[in-house]
C-alpha positions in Angstrom: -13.5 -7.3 -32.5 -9.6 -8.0 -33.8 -9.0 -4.5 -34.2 -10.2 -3.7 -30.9 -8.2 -6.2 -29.4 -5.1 -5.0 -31.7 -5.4 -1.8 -30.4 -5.6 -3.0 -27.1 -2.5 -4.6 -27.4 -0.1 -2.1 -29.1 -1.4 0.6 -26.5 0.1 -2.1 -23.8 3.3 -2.1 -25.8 3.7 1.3 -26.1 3.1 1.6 -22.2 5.2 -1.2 -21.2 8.4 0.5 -23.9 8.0 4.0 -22.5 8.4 2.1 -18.7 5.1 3.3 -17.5 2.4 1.3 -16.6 -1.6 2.2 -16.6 -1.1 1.8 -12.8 2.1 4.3 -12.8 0.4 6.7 -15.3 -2.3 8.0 -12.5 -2.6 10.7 -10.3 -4.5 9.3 -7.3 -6.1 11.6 -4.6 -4.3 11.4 -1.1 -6.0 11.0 2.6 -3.1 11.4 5.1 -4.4 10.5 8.2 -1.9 11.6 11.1 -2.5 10.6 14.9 -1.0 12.1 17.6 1.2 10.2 19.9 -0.1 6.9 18.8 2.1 3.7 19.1 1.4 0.4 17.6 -1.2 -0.1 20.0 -3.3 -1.4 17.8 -5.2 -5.1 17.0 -3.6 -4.9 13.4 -0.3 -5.4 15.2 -1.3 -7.6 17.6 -2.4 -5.9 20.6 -5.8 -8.0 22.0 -7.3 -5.9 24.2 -7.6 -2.6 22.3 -10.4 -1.9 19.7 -9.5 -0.6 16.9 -11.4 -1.9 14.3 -11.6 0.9 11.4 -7.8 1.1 11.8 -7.6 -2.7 11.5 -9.9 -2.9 8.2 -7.6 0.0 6.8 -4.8 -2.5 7.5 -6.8 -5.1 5.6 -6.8 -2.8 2.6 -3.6 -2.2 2.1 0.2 -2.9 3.4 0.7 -2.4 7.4 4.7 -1.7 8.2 5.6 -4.0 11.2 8.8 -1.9 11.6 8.4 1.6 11.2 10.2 4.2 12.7 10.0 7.8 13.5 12.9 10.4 12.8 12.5 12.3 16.5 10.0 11.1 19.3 8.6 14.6 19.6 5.7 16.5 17.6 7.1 19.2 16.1 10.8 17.6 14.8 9.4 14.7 13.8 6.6 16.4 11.8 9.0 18.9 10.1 11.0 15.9 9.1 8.5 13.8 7.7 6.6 16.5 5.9 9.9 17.3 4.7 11.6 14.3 4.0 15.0 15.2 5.9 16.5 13.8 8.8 17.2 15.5 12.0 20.6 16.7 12.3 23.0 18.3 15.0 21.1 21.2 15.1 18.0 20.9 13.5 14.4 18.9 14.4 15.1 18.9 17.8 12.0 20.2 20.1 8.3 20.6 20.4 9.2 24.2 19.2 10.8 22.7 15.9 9.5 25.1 13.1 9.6 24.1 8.8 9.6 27.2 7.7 12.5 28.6 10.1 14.8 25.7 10.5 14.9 24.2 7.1 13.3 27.7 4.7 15.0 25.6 1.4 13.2 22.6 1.3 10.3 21.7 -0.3 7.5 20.4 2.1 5.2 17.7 0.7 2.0 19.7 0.7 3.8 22.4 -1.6 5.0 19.6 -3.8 1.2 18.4 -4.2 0.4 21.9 -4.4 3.0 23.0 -7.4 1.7 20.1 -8.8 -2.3 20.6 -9.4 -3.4 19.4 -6.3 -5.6 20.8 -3.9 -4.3 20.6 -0.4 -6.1 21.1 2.5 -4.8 20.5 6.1 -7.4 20.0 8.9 -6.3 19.9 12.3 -3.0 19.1 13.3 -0.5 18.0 10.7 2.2 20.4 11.0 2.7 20.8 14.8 2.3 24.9 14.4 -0.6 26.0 12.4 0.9 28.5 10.9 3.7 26.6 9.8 4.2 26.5 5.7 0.6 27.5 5.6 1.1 28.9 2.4 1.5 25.2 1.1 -2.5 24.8 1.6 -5.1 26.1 -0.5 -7.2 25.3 3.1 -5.9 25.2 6.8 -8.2 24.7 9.3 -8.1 23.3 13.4 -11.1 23.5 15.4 -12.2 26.3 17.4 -11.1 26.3 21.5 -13.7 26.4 24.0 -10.9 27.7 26.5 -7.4 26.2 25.7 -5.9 23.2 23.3 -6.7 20.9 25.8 -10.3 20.3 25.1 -11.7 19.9 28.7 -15.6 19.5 28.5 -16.3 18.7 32.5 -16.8 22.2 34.2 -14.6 21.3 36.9 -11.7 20.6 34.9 -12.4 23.7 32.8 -12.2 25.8 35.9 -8.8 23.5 36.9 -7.5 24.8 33.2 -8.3 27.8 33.8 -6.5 28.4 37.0 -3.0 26.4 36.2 -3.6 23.1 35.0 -6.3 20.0 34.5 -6.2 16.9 34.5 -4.4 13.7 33.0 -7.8 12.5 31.7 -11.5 13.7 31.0 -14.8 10.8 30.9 -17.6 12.8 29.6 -20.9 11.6 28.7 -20.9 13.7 25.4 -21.7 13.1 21.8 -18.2 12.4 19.6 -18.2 16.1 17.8 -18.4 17.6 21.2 -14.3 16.9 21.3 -12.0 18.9 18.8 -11.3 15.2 16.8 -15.0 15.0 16.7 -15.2 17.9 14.8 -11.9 17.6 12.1 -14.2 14.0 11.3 -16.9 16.1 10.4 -15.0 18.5 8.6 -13.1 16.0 6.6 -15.9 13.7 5.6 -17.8 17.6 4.0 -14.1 18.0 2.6 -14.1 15.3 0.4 -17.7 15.6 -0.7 -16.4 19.2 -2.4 -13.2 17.8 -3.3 -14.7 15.0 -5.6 -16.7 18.0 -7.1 -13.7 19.6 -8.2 -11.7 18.7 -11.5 -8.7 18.1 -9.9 -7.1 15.9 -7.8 -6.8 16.5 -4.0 -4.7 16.2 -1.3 -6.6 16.2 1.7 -4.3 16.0 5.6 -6.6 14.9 8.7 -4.6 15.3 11.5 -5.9 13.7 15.0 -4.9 14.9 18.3 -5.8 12.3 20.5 -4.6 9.9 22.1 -2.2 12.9 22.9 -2.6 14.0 26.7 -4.9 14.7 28.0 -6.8 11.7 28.1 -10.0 13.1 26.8 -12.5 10.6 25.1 -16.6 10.8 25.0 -17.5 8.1 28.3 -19.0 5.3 25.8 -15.4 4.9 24.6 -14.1 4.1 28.3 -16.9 1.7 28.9 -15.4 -0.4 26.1 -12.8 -1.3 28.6 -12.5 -2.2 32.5 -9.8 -1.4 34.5 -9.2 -5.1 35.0 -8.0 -4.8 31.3 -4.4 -2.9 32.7 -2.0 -3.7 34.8 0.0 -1.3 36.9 3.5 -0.8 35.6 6.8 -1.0 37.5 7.5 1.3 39.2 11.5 1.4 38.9 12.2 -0.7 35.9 15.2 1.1 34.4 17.1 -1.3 32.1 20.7 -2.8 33.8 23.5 -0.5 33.1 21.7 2.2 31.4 23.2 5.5 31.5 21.2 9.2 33.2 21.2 10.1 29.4 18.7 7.8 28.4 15.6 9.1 31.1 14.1 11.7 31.9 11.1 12.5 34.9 7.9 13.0 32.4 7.9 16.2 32.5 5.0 16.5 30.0 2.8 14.4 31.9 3.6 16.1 35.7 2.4 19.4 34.3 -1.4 18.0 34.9 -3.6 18.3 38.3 -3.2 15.6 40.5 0.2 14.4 38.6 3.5 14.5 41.1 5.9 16.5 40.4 8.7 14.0 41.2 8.6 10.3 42.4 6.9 7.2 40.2 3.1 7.3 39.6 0.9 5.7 41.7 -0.6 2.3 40.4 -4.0 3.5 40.6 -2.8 6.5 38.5 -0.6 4.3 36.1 -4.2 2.2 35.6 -6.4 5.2 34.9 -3.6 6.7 32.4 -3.5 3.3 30.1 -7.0 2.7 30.5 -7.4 6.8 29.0 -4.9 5.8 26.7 -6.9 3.3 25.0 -10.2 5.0 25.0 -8.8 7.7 23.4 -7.7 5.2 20.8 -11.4 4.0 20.2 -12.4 7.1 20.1 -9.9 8.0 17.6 -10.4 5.0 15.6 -14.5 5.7 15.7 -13.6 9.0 14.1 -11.4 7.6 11.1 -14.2 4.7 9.9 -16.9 7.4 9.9 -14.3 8.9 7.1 -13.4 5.6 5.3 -17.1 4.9 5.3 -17.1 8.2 3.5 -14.7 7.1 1.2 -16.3 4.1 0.1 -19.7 6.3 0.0 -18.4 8.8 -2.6 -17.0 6.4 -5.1 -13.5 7.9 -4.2 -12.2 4.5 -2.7 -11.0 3.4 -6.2 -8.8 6.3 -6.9 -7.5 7.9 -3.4 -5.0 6.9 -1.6 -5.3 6.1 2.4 -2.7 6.4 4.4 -1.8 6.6 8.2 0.5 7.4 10.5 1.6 8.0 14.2 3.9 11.2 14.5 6.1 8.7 17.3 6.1 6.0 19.9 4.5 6.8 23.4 6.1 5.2 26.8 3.2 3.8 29.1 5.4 3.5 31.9 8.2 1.4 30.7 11.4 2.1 32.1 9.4 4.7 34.5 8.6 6.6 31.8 5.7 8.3 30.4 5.1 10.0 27.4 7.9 10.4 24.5 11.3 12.2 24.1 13.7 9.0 24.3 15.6 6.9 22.3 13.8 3.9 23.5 12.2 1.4 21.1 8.7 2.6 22.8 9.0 5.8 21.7 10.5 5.8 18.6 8.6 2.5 17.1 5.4 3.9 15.6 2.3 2.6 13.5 2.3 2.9 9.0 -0.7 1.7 6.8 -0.7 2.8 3.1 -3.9 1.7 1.3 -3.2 2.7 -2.3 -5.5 1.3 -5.4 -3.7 -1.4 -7.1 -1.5 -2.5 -5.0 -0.9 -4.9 -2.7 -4.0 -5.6 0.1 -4.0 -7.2 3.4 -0.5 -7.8 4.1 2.8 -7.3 6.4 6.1 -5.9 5.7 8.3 -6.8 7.6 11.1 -4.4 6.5 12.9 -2.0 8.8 11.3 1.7 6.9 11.1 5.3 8.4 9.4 8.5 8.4 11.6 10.6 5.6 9.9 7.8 3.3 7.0 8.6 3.6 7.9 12.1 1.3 9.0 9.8 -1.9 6.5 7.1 -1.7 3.4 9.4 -1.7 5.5 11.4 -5.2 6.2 8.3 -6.6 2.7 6.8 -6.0 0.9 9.8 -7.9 3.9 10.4 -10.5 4.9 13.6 -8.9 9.0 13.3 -9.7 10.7 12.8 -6.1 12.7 16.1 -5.3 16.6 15.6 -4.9 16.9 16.8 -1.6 14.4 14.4 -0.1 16.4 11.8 1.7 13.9 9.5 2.7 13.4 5.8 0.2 10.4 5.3 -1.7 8.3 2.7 -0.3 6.0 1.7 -3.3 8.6 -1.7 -3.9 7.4 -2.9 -0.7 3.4 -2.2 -1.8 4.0 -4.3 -4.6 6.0 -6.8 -2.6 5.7 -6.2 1.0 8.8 -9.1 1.7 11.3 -7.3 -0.8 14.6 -7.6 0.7 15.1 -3.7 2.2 17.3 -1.4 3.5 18.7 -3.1 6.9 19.0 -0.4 9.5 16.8 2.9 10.2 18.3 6.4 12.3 16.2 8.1 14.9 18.1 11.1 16.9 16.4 12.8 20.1 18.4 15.4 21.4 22.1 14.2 21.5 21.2 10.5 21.1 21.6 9.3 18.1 20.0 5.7 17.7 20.5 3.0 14.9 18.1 0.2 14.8 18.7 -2.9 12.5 16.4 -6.3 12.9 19.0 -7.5 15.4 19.8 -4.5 17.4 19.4 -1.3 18.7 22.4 1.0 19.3 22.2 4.2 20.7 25.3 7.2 21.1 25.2 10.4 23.3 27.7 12.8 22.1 28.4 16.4 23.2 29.2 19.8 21.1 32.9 18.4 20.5 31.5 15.3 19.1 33.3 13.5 21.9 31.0 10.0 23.3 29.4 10.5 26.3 27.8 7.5 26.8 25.9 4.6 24.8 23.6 1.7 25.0 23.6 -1.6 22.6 20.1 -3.9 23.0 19.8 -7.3 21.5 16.0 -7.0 19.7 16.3 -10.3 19.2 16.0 -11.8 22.7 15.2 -8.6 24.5 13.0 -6.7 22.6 11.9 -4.9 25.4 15.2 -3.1 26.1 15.8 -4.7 29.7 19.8 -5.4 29.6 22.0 -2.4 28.2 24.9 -4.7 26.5 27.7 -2.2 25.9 30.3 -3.1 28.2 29.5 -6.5 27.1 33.0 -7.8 25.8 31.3 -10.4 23.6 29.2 -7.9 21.6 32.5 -5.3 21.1 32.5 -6.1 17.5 28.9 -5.4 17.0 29.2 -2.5 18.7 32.0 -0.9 16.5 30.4 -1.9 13.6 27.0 -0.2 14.3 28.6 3.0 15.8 30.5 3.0 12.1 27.8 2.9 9.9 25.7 5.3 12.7 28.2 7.8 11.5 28.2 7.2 8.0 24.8 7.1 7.2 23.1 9.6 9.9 23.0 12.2 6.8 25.4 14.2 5.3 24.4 18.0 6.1 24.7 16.4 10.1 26.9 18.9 11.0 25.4 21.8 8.8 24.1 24.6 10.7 20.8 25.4 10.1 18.5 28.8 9.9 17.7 28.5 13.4 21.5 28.4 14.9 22.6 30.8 12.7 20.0 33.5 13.8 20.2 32.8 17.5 
């Protein structure tokens, strides 16, 4: 018995003196869960009407982010960022049509890492906005089949609509879950993982959900969870005092479907059915990721895998007059992070200010991988150990030509054009207006804290900003 506990002990020293822990020393399986266009609308941070309670036990489990941040409010940018680890710059992650492979060919993308690595990586449904996107970084990608187009319409009527230019905002079918592409990638991931935890090897397994993206599409039992009593209409006109042209733009994304306008504010009735979609398509969603934790838990794999989810950016439900994404507005660049990862620390906040290039390191670090040198992103796995570590104190999001910098006490925003000359700018106190309603920068009292943000803005918004990239040079 002294022998075995001898033993016990100098293997402890030896880990300890070679700075690795038993903890450190594993390779864990990864689940990246990835929603589409999903704020923090969520109970885990706070909202009481919505039901999300898979989502909420995942939160349970491991470390939710109160403050995290995405690098661009729109798919493909912020997806090639984050899968990257490298911040937007002057000319690249800019657009929906924001390509990996063409606008940043050098860098290592996190599935190749896993990949080079040992892993097994498979990508199911959408993770990189384009399918074919760095597909050669997947031993397996796979998106459900179309019954007519993307957009999943199940209703004949708004088939036909499809079909012949454009359906609508929404869709309340009485249909089983796996009747809806998300349905499906549940299914697929859930057989997934029963193969993977037959294999030898560790995996890294991407489940990518496209609701609650437009349009509104959700099996009927997951809009009866709700009333329409539950949402209120939004203003109408409710664009922040002083805010400059920059800052807005008319929806576009959402006035391409039947019935939308094409100009002018949405109606209230319309502005009630949207959020009321909204959150269905969040139940739904949420339906689909328990059936795969259940899974988890199921297959022995809860012990040794890693869980963890994000939303690719924010979502505007009519604040300001604005629907959808593509702003620099708290809305749609605040977005939801839960990492669930064995050992470390369960059921708790952090409170610090973290964004999507982190997510690249903290995954490497968490399953000893090495952490490439050109990721720029921070390792989060100090905060699952101790979610109230003192952290990094500000976080940059770009969208177009506005560059934003948020701290804990502000938001600070610059529009520059191609001479690098400022355009225009907007300053909010997220201390006592966290909803953005009073644009303070010709307020003479905050010039200091104006100068001081747009300084470190510019020092810290990356330093191959001005580089061009792949894309430019070819066009």
């Amino acid at each position: 018995m002294k022998s075995i506990r001898l033993y016990i002990l100098i293997v402890l020293i030896v880990l300890l003196l070679s700075g690795c822990t038993p903890k450190q020393g594993k390779q864990f399986n990864v689940l990246m869960i990835a929603v589409d266009d999903l704020r923090p609308e969520l109970g885990c941070y706070g909202n009481t009407i919505v039901k999300s309670p898979n989502i909420d036990q995942l939160a349970n489990m491991g470390v939710l982010f109160e403050n995290s941040y995405c690098n661009s409010p729109v798919s493909g940018a912020s997806r090639a960022s984050l899968l990257t680890g490298s911040r937007p710059t002057k000319n690249r992650f800019i657009h929906y049509y924001t390509r990996a492979d063409i606008e940043i060919p050098e860098a290592i993308c996190l599935s190749q890492h896993f990949k080079n690595n040992g892993y097994t990586t498979v990508s199911n449904g959408k993770v990189f906005h384009h399918f074919d996107d760095r597909s050669e970084s997947w031993d397996e990608n796979w998106r459900p089949k179309t019954n007519a187009t993307w957009r999943d319409y199940h209703i004949d009527k708004n088939v036909s609509l499809e079909l012949s230019g454009g359906g609508p905002p929404f869709e309340i079918a009485d249909v089983h879950d796996t009747i809806y592409h998300d349905g499906k990638l549940a299914e697929k991931t859930i057989s997934d993982l029963k193969k993977l935890k037959a294999q030898n090897k560790p995996f890294f397994l991407a489940a990518g959900f496209v609701k609650p993206h437009l349009p509104f599409n959700a099996p009927k039992k997951y809009w009866d969870m709700y009333s329409s009593s539950d949402f209120k209409p939004t203003k109408r006109a409710f664009w922040p005092l002083n805010a400059p042209k920059e800052a807005f733009h008319n929806s576009g994304e959402l006035r391409a479907y039947h019935g939308v306008p094409e100009k002018d504010f949405i109606s209230d009735s319309t502005s009630v059915q949207l959020q009321h979609g909204y959150y269905a398509c969040i139940s739904y969603i949420d339906a689909q990721i328990g059936k795969i934790l259940e899974a988890i838990e199921d297959l022995g794999l809860a012990n040794n895998t890693i869980v963890m989810l994000w939303g690719d950016h924010g979502w505007n439900l009519g604040e300001h007059g604005l629907w959808c994404k593509h702003c620099n507005f708290n809305t749609s660049l605040k977005a939801p992070l839960i990492i669930k990862a064995p050992g470390y620390a369960e059921g708790k906040l952090s409170p610090a200010l973290t964004e999507f290039i982190d997510i690249f390191p903290t995954l490497s670090e968490l399953c000893n991988l090495g952490i490439p040198e050109s990721i720029e992103g921070k390792s989060l796995v100090p905060l699952l150990e101790n979610p109230e570590e003192e952290w990094t104190d500000y976080v940059i999001c770009k969208y177009h030509d506005g560059l934003t910098i948020k701290t804990s006490e502000y938001a600070y925003t610059e529009w520059r054009d191609y001479k690098d000359s400022l355009i225009s700018a907007m300053l909010f106190d997220h201390v006592n207006d966290i909803n953005e309603t009073n644009n303070l920068i010709n307020d003479s009292e905050f010039k200091k804290t104006r100068e001081n943000l747009s300084k470190k803005l510019h020092e810290n918004k990356g330093d191959n900003y001005y580089k061009k990239n792949a894309l430019t040079t070819n066009q």
